[in-house]
C-alpha positions as CSV (number, residue, x, y, z in Angstrom):
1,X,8.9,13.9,-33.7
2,X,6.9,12.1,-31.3
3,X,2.7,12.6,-30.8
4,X,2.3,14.8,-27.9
5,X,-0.5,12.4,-26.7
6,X,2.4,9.2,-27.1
7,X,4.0,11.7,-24.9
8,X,1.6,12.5,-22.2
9,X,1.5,8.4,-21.8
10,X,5.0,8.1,-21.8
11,X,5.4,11.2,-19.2
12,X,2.6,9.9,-17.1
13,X,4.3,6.5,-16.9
14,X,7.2,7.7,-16.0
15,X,6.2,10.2,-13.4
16,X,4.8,6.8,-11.5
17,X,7.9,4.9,-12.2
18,X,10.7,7.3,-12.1
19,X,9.6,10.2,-9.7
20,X,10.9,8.3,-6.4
21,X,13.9,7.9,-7.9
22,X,15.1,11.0,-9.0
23,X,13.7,12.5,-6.0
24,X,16.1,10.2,-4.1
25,X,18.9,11.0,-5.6
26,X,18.4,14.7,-5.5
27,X,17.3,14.5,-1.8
28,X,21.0,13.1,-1.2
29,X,22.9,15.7,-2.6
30,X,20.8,18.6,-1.5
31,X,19.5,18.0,1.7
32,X,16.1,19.6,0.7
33,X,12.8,17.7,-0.1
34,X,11.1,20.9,-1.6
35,X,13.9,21.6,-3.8
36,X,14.3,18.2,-5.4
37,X,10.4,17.6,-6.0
38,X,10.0,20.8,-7.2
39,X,12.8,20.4,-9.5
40,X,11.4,16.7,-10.4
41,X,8.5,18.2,-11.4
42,X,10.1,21.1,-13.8
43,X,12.2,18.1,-15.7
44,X,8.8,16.3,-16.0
45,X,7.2,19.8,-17.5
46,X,10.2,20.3,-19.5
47,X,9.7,16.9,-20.8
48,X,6.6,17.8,-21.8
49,X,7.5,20.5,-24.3
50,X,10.8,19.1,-25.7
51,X,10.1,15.6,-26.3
52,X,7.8,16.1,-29.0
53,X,9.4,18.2,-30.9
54,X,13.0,16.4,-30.6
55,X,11.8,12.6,-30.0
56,X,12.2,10.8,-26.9
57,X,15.6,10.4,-25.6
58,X,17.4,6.7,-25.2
59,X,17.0,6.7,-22.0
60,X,14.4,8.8,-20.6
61,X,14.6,8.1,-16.4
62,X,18.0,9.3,-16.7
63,X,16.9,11.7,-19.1
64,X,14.4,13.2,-16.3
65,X,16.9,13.3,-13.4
66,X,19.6,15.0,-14.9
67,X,17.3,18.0,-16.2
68,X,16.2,17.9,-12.6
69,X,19.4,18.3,-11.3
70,X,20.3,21.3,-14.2
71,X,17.1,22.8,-12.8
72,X,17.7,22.4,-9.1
73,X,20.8,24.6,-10.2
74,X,19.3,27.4,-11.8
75,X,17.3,27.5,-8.6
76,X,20.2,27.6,-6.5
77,X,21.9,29.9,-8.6
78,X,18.6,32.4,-8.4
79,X,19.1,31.6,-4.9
80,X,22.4,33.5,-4.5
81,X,23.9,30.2,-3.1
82,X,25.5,28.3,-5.9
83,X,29.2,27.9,-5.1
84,X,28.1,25.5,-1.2
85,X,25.8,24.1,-3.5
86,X,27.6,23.4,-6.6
87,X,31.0,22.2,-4.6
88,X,28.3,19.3,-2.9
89,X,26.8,18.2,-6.2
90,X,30.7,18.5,-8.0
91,X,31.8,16.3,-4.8
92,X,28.9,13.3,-6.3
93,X,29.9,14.2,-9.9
94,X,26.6,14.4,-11.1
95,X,26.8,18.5,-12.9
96,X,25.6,17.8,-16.8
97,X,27.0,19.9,-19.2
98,X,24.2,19.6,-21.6
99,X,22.1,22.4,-21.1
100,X,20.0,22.7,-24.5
101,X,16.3,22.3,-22.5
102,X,17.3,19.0,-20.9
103,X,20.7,16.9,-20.5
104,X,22.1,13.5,-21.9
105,X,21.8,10.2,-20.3
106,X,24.3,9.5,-17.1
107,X,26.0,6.7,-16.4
108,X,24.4,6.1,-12.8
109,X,25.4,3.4,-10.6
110,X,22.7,1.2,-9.9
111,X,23.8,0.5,-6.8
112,X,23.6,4.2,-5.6
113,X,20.3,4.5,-7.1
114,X,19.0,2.0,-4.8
115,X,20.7,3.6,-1.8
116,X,19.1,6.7,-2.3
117,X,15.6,5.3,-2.5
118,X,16.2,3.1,0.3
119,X,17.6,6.3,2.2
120,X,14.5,8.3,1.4
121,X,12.1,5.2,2.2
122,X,14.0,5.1,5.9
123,X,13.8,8.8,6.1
124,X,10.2,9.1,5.0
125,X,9.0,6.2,7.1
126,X,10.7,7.9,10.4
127,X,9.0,6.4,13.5
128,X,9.3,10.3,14.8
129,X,6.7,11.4,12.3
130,X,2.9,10.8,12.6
131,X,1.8,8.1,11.3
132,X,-0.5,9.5,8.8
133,X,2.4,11.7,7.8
134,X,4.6,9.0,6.9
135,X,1.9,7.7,4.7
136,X,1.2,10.3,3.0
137,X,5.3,11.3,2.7
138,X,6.4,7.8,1.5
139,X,3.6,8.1,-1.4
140,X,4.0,12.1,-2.5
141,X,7.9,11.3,-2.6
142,X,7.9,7.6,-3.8
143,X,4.8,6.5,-4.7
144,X,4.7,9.6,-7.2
145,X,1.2,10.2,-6.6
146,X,0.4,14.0,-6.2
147,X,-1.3,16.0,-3.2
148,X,-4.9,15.9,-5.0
149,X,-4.5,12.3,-5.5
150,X,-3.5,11.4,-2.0
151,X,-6.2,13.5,-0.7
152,X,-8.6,11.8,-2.5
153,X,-7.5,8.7,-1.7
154,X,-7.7,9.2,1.8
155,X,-11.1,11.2,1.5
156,X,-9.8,14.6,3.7
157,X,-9.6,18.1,2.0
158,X,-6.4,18.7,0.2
159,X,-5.5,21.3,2.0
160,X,-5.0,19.5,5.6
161,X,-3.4,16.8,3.3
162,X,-0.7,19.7,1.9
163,X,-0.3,20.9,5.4
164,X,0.7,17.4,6.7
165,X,3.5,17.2,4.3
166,X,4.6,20.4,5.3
167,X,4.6,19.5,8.6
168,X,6.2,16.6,8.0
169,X,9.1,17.8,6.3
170,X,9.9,20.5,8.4
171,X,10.1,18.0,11.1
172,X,12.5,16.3,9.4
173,X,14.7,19.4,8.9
174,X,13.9,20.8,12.3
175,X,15.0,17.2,14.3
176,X,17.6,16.7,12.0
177,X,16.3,13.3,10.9
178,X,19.1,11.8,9.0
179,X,18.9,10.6,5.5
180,X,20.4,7.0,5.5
181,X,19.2,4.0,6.2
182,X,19.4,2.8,10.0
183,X,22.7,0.7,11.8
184,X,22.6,-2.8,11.9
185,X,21.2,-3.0,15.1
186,X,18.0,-1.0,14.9
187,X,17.1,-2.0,11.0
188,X,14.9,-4.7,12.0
189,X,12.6,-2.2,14.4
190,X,12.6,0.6,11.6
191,X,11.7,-1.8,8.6
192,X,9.4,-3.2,10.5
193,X,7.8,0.7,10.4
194,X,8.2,0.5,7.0
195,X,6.5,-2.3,6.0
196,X,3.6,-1.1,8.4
197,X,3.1,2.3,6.5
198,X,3.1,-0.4,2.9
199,X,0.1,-2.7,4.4
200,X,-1.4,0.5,5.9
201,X,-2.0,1.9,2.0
202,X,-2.5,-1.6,0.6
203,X,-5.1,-2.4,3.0
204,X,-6.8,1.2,2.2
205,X,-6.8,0.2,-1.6
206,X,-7.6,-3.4,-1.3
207,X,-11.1,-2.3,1.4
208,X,-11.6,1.4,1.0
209,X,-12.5,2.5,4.9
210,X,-15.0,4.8,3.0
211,X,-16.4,6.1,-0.3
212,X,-18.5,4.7,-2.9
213,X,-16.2,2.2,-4.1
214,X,-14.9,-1.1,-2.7
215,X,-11.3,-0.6,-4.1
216,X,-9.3,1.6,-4.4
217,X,-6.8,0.8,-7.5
218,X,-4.1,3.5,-7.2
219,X,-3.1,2.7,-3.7
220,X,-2.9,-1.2,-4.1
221,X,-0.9,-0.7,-7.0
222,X,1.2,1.8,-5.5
223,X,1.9,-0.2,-2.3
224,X,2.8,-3.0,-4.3
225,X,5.4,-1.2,-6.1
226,X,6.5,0.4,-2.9
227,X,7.0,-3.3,-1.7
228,X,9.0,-4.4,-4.6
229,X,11.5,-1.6,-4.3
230,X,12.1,-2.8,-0.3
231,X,12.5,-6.2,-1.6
232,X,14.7,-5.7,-4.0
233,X,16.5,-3.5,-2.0
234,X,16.8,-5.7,1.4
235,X,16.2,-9.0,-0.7
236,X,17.0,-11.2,2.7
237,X,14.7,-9.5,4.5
238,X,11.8,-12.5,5.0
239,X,8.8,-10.1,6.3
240,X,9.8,-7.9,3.4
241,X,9.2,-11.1,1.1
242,X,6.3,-11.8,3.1
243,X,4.3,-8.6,3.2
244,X,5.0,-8.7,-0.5
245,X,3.6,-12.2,-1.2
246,X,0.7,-11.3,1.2
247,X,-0.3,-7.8,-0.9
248,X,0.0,-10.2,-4.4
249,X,-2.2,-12.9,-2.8
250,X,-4.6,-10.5,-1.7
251,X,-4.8,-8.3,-5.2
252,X,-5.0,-11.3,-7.1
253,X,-8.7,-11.6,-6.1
254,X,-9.5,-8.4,-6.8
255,X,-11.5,-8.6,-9.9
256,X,-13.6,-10.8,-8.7
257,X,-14.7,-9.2,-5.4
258,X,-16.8,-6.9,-6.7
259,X,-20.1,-7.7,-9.3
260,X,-20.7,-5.8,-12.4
261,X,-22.7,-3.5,-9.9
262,X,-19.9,-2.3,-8.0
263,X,-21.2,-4.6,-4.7
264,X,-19.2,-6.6,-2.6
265,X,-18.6,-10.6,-3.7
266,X,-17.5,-12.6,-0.5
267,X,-14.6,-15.1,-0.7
268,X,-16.8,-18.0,-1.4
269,X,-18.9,-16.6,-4.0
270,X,-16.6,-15.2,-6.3
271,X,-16.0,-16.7,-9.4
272,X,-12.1,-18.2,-9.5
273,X,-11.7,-18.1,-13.0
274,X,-11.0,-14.5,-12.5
275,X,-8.4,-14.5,-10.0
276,X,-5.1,-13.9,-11.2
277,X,-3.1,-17.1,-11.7
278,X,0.4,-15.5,-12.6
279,X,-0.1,-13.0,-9.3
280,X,-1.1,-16.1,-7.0
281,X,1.7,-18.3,-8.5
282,X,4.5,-15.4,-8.2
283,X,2.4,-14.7,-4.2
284,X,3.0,-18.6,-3.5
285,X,6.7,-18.7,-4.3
286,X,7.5,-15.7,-2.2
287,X,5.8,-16.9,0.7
288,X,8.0,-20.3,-0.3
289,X,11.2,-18.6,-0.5
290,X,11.0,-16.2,3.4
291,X,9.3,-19.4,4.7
292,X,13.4,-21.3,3.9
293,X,15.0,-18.5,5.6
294,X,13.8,-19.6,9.1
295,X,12.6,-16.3,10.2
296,X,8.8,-16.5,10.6
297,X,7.1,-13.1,11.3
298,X,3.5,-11.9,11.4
299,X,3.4,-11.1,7.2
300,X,4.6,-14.5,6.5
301,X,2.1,-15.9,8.4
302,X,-0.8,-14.2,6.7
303,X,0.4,-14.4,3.2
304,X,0.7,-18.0,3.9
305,X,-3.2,-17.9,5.1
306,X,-3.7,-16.0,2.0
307,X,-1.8,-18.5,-0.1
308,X,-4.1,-21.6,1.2
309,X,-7.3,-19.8,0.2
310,X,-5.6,-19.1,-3.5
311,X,-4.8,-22.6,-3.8
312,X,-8.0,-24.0,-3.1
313,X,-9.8,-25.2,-6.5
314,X,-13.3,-24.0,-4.8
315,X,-14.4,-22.8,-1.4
316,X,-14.8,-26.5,-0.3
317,X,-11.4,-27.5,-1.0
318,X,-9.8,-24.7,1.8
319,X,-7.8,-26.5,4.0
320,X,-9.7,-24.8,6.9
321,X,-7.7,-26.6,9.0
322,X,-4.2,-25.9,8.2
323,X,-5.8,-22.2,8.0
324,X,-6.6,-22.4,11.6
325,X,-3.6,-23.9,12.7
326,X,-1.3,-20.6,11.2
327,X,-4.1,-17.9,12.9
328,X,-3.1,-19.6,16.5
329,X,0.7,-19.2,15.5
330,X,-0.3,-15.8,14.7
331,X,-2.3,-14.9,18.0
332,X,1.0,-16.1,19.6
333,X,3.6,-14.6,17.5
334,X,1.4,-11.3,17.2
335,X,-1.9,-10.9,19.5
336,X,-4.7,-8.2,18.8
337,X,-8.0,-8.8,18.6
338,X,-8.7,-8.7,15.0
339,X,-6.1,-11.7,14.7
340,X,-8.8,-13.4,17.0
341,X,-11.4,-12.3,15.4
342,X,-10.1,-13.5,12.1
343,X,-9.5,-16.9,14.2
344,X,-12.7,-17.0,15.7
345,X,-13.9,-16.7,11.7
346,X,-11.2,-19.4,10.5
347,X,-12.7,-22.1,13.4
348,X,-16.3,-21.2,12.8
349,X,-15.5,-22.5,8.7
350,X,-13.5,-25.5,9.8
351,X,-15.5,-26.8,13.1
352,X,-19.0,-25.3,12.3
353,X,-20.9,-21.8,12.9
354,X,-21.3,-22.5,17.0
355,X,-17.9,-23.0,17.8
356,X,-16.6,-19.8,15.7
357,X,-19.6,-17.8,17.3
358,X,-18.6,-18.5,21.0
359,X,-15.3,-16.8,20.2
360,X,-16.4,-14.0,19.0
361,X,-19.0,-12.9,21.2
362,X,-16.4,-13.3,24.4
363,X,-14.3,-10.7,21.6
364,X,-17.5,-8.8,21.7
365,X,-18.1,-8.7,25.5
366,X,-14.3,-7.7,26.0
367,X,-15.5,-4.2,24.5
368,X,-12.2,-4.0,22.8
369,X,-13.9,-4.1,18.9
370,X,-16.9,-2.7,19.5
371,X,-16.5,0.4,17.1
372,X,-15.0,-2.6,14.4
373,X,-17.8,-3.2,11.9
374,X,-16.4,-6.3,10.4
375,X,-17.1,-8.1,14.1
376,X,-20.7,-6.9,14.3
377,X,-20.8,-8.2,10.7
378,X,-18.6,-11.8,11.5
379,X,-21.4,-11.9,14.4
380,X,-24.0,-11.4,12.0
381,X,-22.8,-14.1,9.3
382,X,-23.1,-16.7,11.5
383,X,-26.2,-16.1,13.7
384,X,-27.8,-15.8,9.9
385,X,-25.9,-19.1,9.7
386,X,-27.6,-20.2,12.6
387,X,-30.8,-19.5,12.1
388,X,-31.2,-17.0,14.5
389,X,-32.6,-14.2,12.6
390,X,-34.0,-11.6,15.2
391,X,-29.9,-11.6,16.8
392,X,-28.8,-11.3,12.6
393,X,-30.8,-8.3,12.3
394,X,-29.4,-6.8,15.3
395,X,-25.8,-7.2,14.4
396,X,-25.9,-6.3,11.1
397,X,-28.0,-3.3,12.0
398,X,-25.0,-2.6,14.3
399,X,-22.3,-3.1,11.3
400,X,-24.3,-0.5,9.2
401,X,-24.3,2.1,12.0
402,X,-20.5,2.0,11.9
403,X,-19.7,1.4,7.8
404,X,-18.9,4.0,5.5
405,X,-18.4,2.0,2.4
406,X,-21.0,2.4,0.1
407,X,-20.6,-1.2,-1.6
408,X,-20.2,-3.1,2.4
409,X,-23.0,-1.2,2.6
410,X,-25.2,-1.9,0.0
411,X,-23.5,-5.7,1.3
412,X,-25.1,-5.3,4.6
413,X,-28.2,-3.8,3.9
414,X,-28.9,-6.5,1.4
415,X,-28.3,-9.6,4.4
416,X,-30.3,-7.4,6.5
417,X,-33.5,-8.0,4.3
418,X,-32.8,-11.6,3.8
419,X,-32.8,-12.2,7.6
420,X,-36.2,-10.0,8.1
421,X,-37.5,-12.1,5.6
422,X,-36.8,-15.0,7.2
423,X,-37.9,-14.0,10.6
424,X,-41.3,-13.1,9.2
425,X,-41.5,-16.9,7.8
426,X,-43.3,-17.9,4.6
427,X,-46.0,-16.3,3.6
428,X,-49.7,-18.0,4.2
């Protein structure tokens, strides 16, 4: 017998690690994304009960997906539509005979496996849904994250959050979205989808838009998983590699960018010591390993950025310059503003506050960011920089008007007392 609490760790580890999967390979044979969570979810329940009374089983992902598939039967068969059904799943071989409260361990191929989640990544991350639907789709059906959890992520009621998976689904039945992964000849454009929906929820984890907390754990780790799978999937893939990389790089810092306090610890404060080395060195050899394959894209580029700040023994040893260098290849390869505002940040580090300044108030009279916090706040850094308080007060005044963060916050509101200090001059 197993301790029901050994089990509800076991369970809950699994549901993050084995979910997608099952889901995946259910989704093939079925056609029906309802169906095969719901039936996902039953295994998981059934798990629940039978494991601690019998032990777990040898192998318990395989374990989960066949009780899935014995329950997506019994739904089918309540259903009154058993004999289309059955003849599709008898076509994949994949009907278990063990039907005492669960099913033995199938011999999968692996190779299937990862079709099916590479299918249901594809099909999730369809550039005909929203946006915010794919999100939310690729981590209810991969991620294994559940409604509540995505809603809270994402800070909107759970309701609208249920009714965008809805939608999104029946979309997907209604326009007949196909469950495979692209041709040849339009994989580049639709992985390129893909790995935009990944660095959407990483970025969301990694700087929370809003809430009381700077990250936001769940949704790093998540995206980072999500980002494995692709890479092992499409392992030739170099903006795959390098979106990767760039997430490690990124989360390697993470302990150390907030205090003890909860408040935001800028770049060049935090303490090194806590960065994770085995992160940064795994982050470094992935950006190594796309940068060989002679296929430089936008993710590549910023992990690399990343990588140089990693490598750096302490904040003066940043090869500023080299950092500079890769933002211009990055303006070129992929121009938006916030590239060139993150340039504009790069050349104020490595050629002194002035120059980086100039930049970004031309950004700033452009119009184009002027609902982006982090350029009123940029502005801000270096007119404090420059000694010019009175204009520091005014831009970060501006960056709290349009930051819901309660750490950037408590961030801001903390520089904007050190600059009226200083306007005010020492006291007589």
């Amino acid at each position: 017998m197993t301790p029901p609490e050994a089990t509800h760790e076991v369970v809950d580890r699994l549901f993050r690690e084995e979910s997608g999967r099952a889901v995946a390979t259910l989704i093939r044979v079925l056609g029906d994304f309802d169906l095969a969570e719901e039936a996902v979810q039953e295994a998981f329940v059934t798990a629940l009960e039978v494991w601690p009374r019998r032990g777990l089983p040898e192998n318990p992902g395989a374990w989960i997906t066949t009780t899935a598939r014995n329950r997506a039967i019994d739904r089918l068969r309540r259903r009154q539509r058993l004999r289309e059904k059955t003849e599709a799943l008898g076509r994949e071989s994949i009907i278990a005979a063990d039907q005492n409260d669960g099913g033995s361990a199938l011999d999968e191929d692996p190779m299937q496996i990862a079709d099916d989640r590479l299918r249901l990544i594809f099909t999730c991350c369809h550039p005909a849904l929203a946006l915010d639907a794919r999100v939310a789709l690729t981590l209810r059906t991969l991620g294994g994250l559940t409604t509540p959890e995505i809603a809270r992520a994402f800070l909107i009621p759970e309701p609208t959050l249920a009714q965008r998976l809805v939608r999104a689904k029946r979309k997907i039945r209604a326009a007949g979205i196909p469950y495979r992964v692209p041709p040849v000849d339009v994989l580049p454009e639709r992985l390129d989808g893909v790995l935009r929906v990944l660095y959407l929820v990483f970025n969301e984890g990694y700087a929370a838009s809003s809430g009381d907390e700077l990250i936001r754990r769940e949704l790093s780790t998540e995206a980072i998983g999500l980002a494995r799978i692709v890479v092992s999937l499409l392992p030739d893939e170099p903006e795959a590699l390098g979106l990767l990389a760039l997430m490690l790089l990124h989360d390697a810092r993470r302990e150390a960018r907030t205090d003890p306090a909860g408040d935001l610890v800028l770049l060049e404060d935090q303490d090194r010591s806590r960065w994770d080395a085995p992160r940064i060195a795994e982050g470094l050899a992935l950006v190594s390993r796309a940068m060989t394959m002679g296929r430089p894209g936008p993710y590549q580029l910023q992990a690399a950025i990343a990588g140089l700040h990693d490598d750096a023994a302490d904040p003066a040893s940043t090869d500023w310059d080299q950092i500079v260098a890769l933002y211009r290849s990055l303006v070129r390869m992929d121009p938006s503003p916030v590239i060139e505002l993150n340039l504009a940040a790069a050349i104020a580090m490595a050629q002194g506050p002035a120059e980086g300044l100039a930049l970004m108030d031309a950004i700033a009279m452009s119009g184009v960011l002027d609902a982006y916090p982090y350029l009123h706040s940029g502005r801000a850094d270096l007119l404090r920089r420059l000694r010019r308080w009175s204009e520091a007060e005014a831009a970060y005044r501006h960056a709290l008007l349009l930051t819901s963060n309660a750490s950037e916050r408590s961030f801001l509101e903390r520089r904007l007392s050190e600059v009226r200090t200083a306007a005010r001059g020492p006291l007589d």
